[in-house]
N, C-alpha and C positions, 0 to 999 in steps of 0.2 A: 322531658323525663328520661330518653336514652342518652341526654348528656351528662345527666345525673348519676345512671346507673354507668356510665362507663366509669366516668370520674372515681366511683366507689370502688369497681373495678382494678383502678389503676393503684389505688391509693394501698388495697386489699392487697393488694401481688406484692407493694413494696416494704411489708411489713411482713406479707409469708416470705419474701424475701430474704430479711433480717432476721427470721426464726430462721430459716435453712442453712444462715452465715453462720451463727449463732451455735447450731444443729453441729457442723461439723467437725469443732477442735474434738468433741466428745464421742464423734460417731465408732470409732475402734471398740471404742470400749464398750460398750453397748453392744445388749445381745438383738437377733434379730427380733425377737417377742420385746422388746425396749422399745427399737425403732420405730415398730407397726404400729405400737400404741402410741407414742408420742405424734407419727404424721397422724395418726387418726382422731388426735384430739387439734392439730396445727387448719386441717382440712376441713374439722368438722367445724371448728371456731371461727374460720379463713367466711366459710358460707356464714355462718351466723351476722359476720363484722359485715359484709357485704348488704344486708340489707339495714343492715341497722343504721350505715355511713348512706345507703341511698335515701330513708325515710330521713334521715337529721339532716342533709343536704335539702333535701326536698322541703322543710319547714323552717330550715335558717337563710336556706340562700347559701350558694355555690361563691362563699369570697374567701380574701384572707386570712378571714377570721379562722371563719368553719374549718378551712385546710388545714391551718397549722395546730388547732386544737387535736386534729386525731391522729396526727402528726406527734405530736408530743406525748397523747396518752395511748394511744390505740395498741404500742408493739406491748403492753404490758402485760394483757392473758396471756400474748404467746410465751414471755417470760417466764409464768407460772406455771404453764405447763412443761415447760422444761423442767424448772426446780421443782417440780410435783413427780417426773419420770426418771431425772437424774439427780439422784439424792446425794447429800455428802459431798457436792462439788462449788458448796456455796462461794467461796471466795474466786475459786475460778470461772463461778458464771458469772460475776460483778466486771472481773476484770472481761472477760468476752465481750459482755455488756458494751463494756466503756472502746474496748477497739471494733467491735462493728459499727459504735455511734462515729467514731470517727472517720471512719470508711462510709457509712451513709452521707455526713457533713462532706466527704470529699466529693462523691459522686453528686450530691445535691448543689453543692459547691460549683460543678465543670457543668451540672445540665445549666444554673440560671446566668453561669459563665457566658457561655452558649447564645443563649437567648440574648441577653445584652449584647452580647458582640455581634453575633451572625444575622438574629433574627427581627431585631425590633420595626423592620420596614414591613415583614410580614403579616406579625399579630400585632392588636391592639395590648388592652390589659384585662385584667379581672380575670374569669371565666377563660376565655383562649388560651391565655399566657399561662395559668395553674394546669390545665390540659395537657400543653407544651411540654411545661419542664418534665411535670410526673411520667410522660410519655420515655421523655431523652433517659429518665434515669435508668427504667424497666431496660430500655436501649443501651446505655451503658454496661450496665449489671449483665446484659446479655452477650455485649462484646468481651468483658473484662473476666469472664466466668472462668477461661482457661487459667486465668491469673490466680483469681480469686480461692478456687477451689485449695488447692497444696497452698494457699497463704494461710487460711484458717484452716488445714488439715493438721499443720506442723504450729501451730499460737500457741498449743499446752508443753512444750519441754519438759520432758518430768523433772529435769535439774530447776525449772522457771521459779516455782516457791520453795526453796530450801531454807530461808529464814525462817525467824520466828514467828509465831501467829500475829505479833503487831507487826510486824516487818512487810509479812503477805498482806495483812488488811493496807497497809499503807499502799503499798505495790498497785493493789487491785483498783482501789479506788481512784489513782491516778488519771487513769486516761479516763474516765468519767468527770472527774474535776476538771481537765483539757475541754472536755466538751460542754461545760456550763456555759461559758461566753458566748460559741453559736450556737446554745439552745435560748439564750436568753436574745440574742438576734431573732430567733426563728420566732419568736414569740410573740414580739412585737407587733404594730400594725403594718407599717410599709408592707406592700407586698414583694418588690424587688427593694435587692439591696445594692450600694455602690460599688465601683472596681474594690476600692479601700478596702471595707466589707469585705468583698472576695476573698485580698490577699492575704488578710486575716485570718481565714478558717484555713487556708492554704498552709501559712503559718504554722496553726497548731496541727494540722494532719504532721504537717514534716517534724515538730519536736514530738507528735505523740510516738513518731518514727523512733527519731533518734533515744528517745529514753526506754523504749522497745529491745533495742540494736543491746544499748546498751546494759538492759537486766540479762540479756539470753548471755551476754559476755560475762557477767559479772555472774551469773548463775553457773557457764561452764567452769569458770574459772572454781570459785568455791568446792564446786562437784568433785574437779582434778585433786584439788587440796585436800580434801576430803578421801579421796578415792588412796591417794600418796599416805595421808595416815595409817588408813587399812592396811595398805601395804606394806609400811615399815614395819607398823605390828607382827601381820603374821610372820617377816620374813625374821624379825626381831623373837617371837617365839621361837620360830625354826632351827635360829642360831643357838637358843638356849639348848633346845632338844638334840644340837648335836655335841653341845659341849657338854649338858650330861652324859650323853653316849658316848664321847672320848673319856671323859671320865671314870666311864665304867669300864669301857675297854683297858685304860691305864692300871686301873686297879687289879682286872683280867691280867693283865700281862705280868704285874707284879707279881699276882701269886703265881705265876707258872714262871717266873723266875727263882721265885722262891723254894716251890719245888724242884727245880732243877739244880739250885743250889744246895739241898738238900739231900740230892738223888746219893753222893756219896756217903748221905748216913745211912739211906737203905742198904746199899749196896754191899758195907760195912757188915751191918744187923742180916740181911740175908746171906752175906756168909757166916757167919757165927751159928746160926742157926741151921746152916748144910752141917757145918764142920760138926756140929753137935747130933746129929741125924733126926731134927724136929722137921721132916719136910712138909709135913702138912701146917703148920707154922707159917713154914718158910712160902707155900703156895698161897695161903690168907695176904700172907704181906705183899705178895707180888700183883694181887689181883686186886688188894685196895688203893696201889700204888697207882694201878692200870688206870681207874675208876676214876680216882682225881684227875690224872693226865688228860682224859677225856675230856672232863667236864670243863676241860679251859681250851677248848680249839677257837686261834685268833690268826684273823689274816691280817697280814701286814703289807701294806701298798706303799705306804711310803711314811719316811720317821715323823711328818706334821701330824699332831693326835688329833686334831680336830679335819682336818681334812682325809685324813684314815679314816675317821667317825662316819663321814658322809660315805666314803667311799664300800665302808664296810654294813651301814646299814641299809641304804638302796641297793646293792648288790645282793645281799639278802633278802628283801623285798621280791626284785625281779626274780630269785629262783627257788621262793616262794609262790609265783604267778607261772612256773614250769620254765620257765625261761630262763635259754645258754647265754651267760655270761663269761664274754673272756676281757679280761683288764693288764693292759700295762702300763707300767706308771714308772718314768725313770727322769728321778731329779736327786741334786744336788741335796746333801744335808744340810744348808743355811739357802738351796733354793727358796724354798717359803718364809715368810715371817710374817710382818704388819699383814700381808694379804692373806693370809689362810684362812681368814673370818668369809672373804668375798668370797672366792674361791670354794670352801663349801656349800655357802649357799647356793654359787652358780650352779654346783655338778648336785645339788641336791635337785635343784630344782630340772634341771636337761635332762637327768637320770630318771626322773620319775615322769618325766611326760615321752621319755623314751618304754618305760616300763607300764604306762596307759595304753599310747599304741599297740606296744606288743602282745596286750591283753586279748586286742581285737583281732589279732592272727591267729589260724588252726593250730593249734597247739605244737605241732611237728615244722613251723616255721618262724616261731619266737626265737630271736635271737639279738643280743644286744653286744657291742663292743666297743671299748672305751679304752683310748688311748692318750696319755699326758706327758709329756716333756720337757726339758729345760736346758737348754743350750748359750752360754752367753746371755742369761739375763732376757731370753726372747722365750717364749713358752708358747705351746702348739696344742690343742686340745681337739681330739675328735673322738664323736657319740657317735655309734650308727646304732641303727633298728631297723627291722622290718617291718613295713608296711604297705601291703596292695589297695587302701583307698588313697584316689589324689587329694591332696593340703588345698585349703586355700591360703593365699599367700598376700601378706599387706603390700604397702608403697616402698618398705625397706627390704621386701623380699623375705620376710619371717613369717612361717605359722601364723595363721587366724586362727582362735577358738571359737568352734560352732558351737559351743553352749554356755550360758552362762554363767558365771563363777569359775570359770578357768583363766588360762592366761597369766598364771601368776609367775609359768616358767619364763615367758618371753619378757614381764616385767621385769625382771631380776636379770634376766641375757643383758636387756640394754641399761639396765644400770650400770654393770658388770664392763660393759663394750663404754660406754662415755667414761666412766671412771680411768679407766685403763686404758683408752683409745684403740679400742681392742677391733680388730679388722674380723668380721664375720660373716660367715659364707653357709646358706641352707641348699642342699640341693635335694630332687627325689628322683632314682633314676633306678632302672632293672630290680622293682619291690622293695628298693634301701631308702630311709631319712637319712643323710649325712648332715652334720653341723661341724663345719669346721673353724677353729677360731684361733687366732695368731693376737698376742701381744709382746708388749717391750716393759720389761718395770719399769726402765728410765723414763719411758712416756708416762707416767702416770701424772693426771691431773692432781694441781696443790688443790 
C-alpha cells in the first residue's frame, strides 16, 4: 500500500507540475486575489487526485495500463481550473497546453532515455521501472527549474498572436497536433519504448522548437511592420499640419506685404487729411493702420516655408511652456529643396521633445537653443535644452523613452540620420541635452 501511495504521489506532483508550467506564461497578469484562488483550487484538487490515483491503483493494479491512463487524463481539472480563473485567454491556453505537453514528452523522453541506457542492470520492469522514471522526471523538472521558469515566463509575447482569429486557432493548436504521435505512443501497451521511439519524440520536441523560434520571428517582424505604418502615418499627418502652417504663414506674409505695399496710399490719404486740418480723421486712420500691422507679426528664419512652418510653430509652443528660446538659422536661398519635407519633420520632432524636458525644469531654468547651418552642401544642426534628470541611453547612444507612446522623436532622428548618413552626436553634461548632427546632401541615400 505505501508503494501505491507513493506512486500517486509521484504521479500527483507531476501534473501539479504542469498546472505550475502552465500557471506561469499568465502569472504577470494576474492579480494577487487571481493567483490565491487558482493554487487553492490546483492544491485542493492536487489532494483530492491523490487519493483517488491511490484507491484506482490499488483496484487495477500498479501497471502500464493504469499509469498511462492518468497520465493522459489526469492534467485536465487542472486545465479547468485555469480557464475557470483566467478567462479570455482561451487560444493561448491551448497553445500553452501544447508546449508544456511538449516539454513533458521531453523530460519523459530523457527519464525512460535514462533507464534504458544507464539503469536496466538495476531494476527489473513493471512496478520498479514506472517508480524509476516518475521519480527521474520530478528530478529533472527540479534540476531544470532555473531553465524552465523565464522559458514559460516569456512563451506569451504580446506581438505572439497578431493574426487573424483563424491564423491564432491554427498557430495554437499546432504544438498540440506535434504531440499527438507521442501521446498516441504513450497510450499504448509496451511499457518501455525503443531508442527509435526515443529519437522520435526528441524529434518533434526540436521542430516544436524550431516553429516556436520561428512564429516569435515572424510575430516581431509583423509588429515592426506594423509599428513603421503608425509611424509614417503620424509623421505623414505631421508633414500635412506643417504645410497647412506654411500656408498660412504664406498667406500671413502676403497680407503684410500687401499692406506695406499699400502703406504709400495711407501715407498719401494721411497727408491730405493734415493738410485739410481733419486731424481727428487723420488719428482714426493711423490707429486702424496700427491694428492691422499688428495683427500680422511673422518670424522669418529662413526663405523654406515649410521648414520656417516648423521652425515658427514649436518655437511658439516652447514659449508658450515659459521657455527662452533663441534661434539661428543661416542658409543659403537654394540651401533647401527636395529635403525641406525631412528636415521639418526632423526639427518638429527634436524641438518638441526638447520643449517636453523643459517642461520638467523650474520655470526660471527652461531654456532651449537651436542652431542650423549650411556651408558647402554640408549642414550642421544643434538643439540644446535644459535638463537636471539623467536620460537613459540605448546601444546608439540616443534617448530611451521611459513611457509609452513616446519616442516618436528618435524615430524620425534615425530615419532622418540613415536617409542622409547623417553623423549624430547626444551628450548630457553641466544640466544641458545637446544633440548635435552633421550631414552632406551629396551623401544622401538613392
Amino acid at each position: 500500500m505505501t508503494f501505491i501511495i507513493g506512486m500517486a504521489l509521484g504521479i500527483t506532483l507531476i501534473q501539479l507540475i504542469g498546472a505550475y508550467l502552465r500557471y506561469l506564461p499568465f502569472e504577470s497578469k494576474l492579480s494577487s486575489e487571481e493567483r490565491i484562488r487558482l493554487w487553492k483550487y490546483f492544491l485542493l484538487w492536487a489532494t483530492v487526485t491523490l487519493t483517488i490515483y491511490a484507491i484506482y491503483f490499488y483496484h487495477t493494479g500498479l501497471d502500464a495500463g493504469s499509469f498511462k491512463c492518468v497520465q493522459v487524463f489526469g492534467w485536465l481539472p487542472f486545465f479547468a481550473f485555469s480557464l475557470i480563473v483566467i478567462r479570455h485567454e482561451v487560444i493561448r491556453h491551448v497553445f500553452v497546453v501544447g508546449m508544456q505537453m511538449l516539454w513533458y514528452f521531453l523530460l519523459h523522453t530523457l527519464s525512460g532515455a535514462l533507464i534504458l541506457t544507464l539503469l536496466p542492470p538495476l531494476f527489473g520492469t513493471g512496478a520498479y521501472r514506472l517508480t524509476t522514471q516518475t521519480a527521474i522526471y520530478v528530478a529533472l523538472f527540479l534540476v531544470l527549474l532555473p531553465l524552465e521558469k523565464p522559458l514559460f515566463r516569456k512563451l506569451l509575447p504580446p506581438h505572439l498572436f497578431s493574426g487573424s482569429k483563424l491564423e491564432n486557432w491554427c498557430f495554437a493548436i499546432f504544438p498540440f497536433g506535434l504531440c499527438s504521435t507521442p501521446l498516441i505512443m504513450l497510450i499504448d501497451r509496451p511499457l518501455m519504448h525503443t531508442k527509435s521511439d526515443i529519437l522520435l519524440r526528441f524529434a518533434l520536441f526540436f521542430w516544436g522548437v524550431i516553429l516556436y523560434q520561428y512564429s516569435l520571428y515572424a510575430g516581431e517582424r509583423a509588429a515592426r511592420i506594423q509599428s513603421d505604418l503608425h509611424t509614417n502615418e503620424l509623421v505623414t499627418q505631421q508633414l500635412d499640419a506643417l504645410k497647412t502652417h506654411a500656408a498660412m504663414l504664406q498667406s500671413r506674409a502676403e497680407d503684410v506685404q500687401r499692406v506695406r505695399h499699400d502703406l504709400r496710399h495711407y501715407n498719401r490719404l494721411l497727408a491730405t487729411l493734415l493738410e485739410s486740418g481733419e486731424v481727428e480723421k487723420a488719428l482714426e486712420l493711423v490707429k486702424s493702420q496700427d491694428k492691422e500691422l499688428l495683427a500680422q507679426p511673422i518670424a522669418t528664419y529662413c526663405k523654406s516655408p515649410i521648414v520656417n512652418a516648423a521652425l515658427t510653430l514649436y518655437i511658439k509652443l516652447a514659449q508658450k511652456n515659459g521657455i527662452r528660446v533663441s534661434c539661428e538659422v543661416n542658409l543659403k536661398d537654394d540651401a533647401l529643396n527636395e529635403a525641406d519635407n525631412d528636415l521639418s519633420i526632423l526639427l518638429s520632432n527634436v524641438i518638441e521633445n526638447a520643449v517636453i524636458a523643459s517642461r520638467r525644469q523650474p520655470e526660471n531654468e527652461r531654456e532651449i537653443r537651436i542652431s542650423l547651418a549650411c556651408t558647402n552642401h554640408e549642414y550642421a544642426l544643434v538643439v540644446e535644452n535644459r535638463c537636471s534628470t539623467p536620460l537613459l541611453w540605448d546601444d546608439d547612444g540616443l534617448p530611451m523613452a521611459k513611457e509609452s507612446g513616446h519616442g516618436t522623436g528618435m524615430i524620425s532622428l534615425r530615419s532622418f540620420s540613415r536617409k542622409y548618413n547623417a553623423e549624430v552626436l547626444f551628450e548630457q553634461t553641466d544640466g544641458w541635452v545637446r544633440l548635435f548632427m552633421y550631414w552632406n546632401e551629396t551623401r544622401q541615400e538613392s
